[in-house]
Steps between C-alpha positions, in 0.01 A plus 500: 500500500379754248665321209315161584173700532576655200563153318183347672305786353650504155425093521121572592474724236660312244282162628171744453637657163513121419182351644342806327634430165468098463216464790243519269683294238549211746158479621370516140753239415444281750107545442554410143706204597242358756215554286630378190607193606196432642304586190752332304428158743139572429511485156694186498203339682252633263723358228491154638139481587392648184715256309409208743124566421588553132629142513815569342782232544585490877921493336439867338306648805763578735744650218273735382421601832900538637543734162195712543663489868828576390449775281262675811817510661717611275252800388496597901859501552504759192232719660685498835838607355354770332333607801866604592548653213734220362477514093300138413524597089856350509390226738203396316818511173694281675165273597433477172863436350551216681133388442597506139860326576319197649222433263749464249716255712185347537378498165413137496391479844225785442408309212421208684320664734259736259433168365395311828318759587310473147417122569384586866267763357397349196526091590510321178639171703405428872748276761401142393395581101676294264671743287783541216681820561861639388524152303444287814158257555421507891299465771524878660612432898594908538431810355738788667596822451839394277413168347267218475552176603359136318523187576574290133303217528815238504537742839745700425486869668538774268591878578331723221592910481128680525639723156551153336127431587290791439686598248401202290252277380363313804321182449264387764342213511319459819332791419139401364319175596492315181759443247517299149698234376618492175577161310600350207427164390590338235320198299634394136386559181281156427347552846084602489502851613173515658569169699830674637258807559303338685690269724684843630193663571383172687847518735442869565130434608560203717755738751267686736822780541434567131255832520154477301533902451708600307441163312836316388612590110597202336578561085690398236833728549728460244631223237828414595824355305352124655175579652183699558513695770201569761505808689358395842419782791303407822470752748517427918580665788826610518602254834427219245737645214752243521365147608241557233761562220695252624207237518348611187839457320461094577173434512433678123805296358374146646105602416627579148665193450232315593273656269701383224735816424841586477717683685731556265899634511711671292675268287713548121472194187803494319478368177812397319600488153772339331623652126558215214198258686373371755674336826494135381 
């Protein structure tokens, strides 16, 4: 009987030796857990709504909210080990090795990310912009976090890495309202000049697509191997950038023609010459 009370006793005492050492260290631990999480799922709210309201892609909102999340955590865990008097230098060491171990796995992963991150910020192209990135023309369907994704316009989907578009020259061409057309026509050498002149300006004034500001440049370009060359450059709104080449193309050649000029083509005499006389 006296050894068991003895044990009980030495139990009790060691239980209070215990509960006097780490009581404290528990409570404060769990109080740091509790109320760091919470802050940490605070923040993570603030995050989104402060985003949300910034109007920030709704594709980068919830990642930047997770790793401000994330790395809450991670700090709390620290403070709450060393609460217990656990060493965190090494940990955070460790942290940081393998940190270091997968960025460089992930070299080109991070890459594309930085960089779709830039293009969310930034936005030199918006979903439906008709753009020529990475040396592809598209329609832009997606912009994500990794890659970009265009629609060619024979329809053919194409997956683009983000570091292969911001890190290059991006052409977009939805991007103001108006656009100009550059042409070149042709007329020969014994054609009148000013009748030529005039029978282009006439086409570009009888298309109501054709923009009166900026007015249309039409001028004597060049004077080819076989034929003068006018420089001809309308401007329109960019949704009529291709039926009004395309149309223009036509209608200047026929209008030309009618006028009395020449379209001409490349072509080569050949003159031949026989030694001693002629060919009789």
């Amino acid at each position: 009987m006296n050894q068991t009370t003895d044990a009980l006793g030495t139990a009790m005492e060691t239980t209070s030796n215990l509960v006097a050492q780490w009581g404290l260290s528990v409570v404060g631990a769990l109080f740091v857990l509790v109320v760091g999480l919470w802050v940490a799922k605070r923040i993570r709210s603030g995050v989104r709504a402060g985003l949300g309201r910034q109007g920030l892609d709704p594709t980068l909102v919830p990642f930047i909210a997770a790793l401000i999340y994330w790395g809450l955590v991670a700090f709390v865990l620290i403070a709450v080990l060393g609460i217990f008097g656990i060493p965190t230098a090494s940990f955070i060491a460790v942290l940081g090795a393998a940190g270091l171990a997968v960025g460089l796995a992930l070299q080109g992963t991070l890459s594309n990310f930085a960089s779709g991150v830039m293009i969310l910020i930034f936005r030199p192209f918006s979903v439906g912009n008709w753009v020529e990135v990475g040396g592809v023309a598209g329609s832009v369907r997606e912009i994500g976090i990794f890659s970009t994704i265009l629609h060619t316009g024979d329809n053919v989907k194409v997956v683009v890495p983000n570091s292969q578009v911001y890190g290059q020259t991006v052409k977009n061409f939805s991007a103001n309202d108006t656009r100009r057309i550059d042409l070149i026509m042709g007329v020969g050498y014994d054609d009148d000049l000013q009748v030529a002149q005039d029978t282009i300006l006439q086409v570009l004034s009888g298309d109501e697509r054709i923009l009166e500001d900026p007015a249309p440049t039409v001028a004597v370009h060049a004077l080819g191997d076989s034929s003068v060359d006018f420089v001809v450059r309308p401007w329109c709104k960019a949704s009529d950038y291709w039926p009004l080449r395309w149309h223009l193309l036509r209608q200047l050649k026929e209008r030309l023609e009618a006028a009395g000029c020449s379209i001409p083509y490349p072509q080569r005499d050949v003159h031949l010459f026989r030694e001693g006389g002629s060919w009789d």
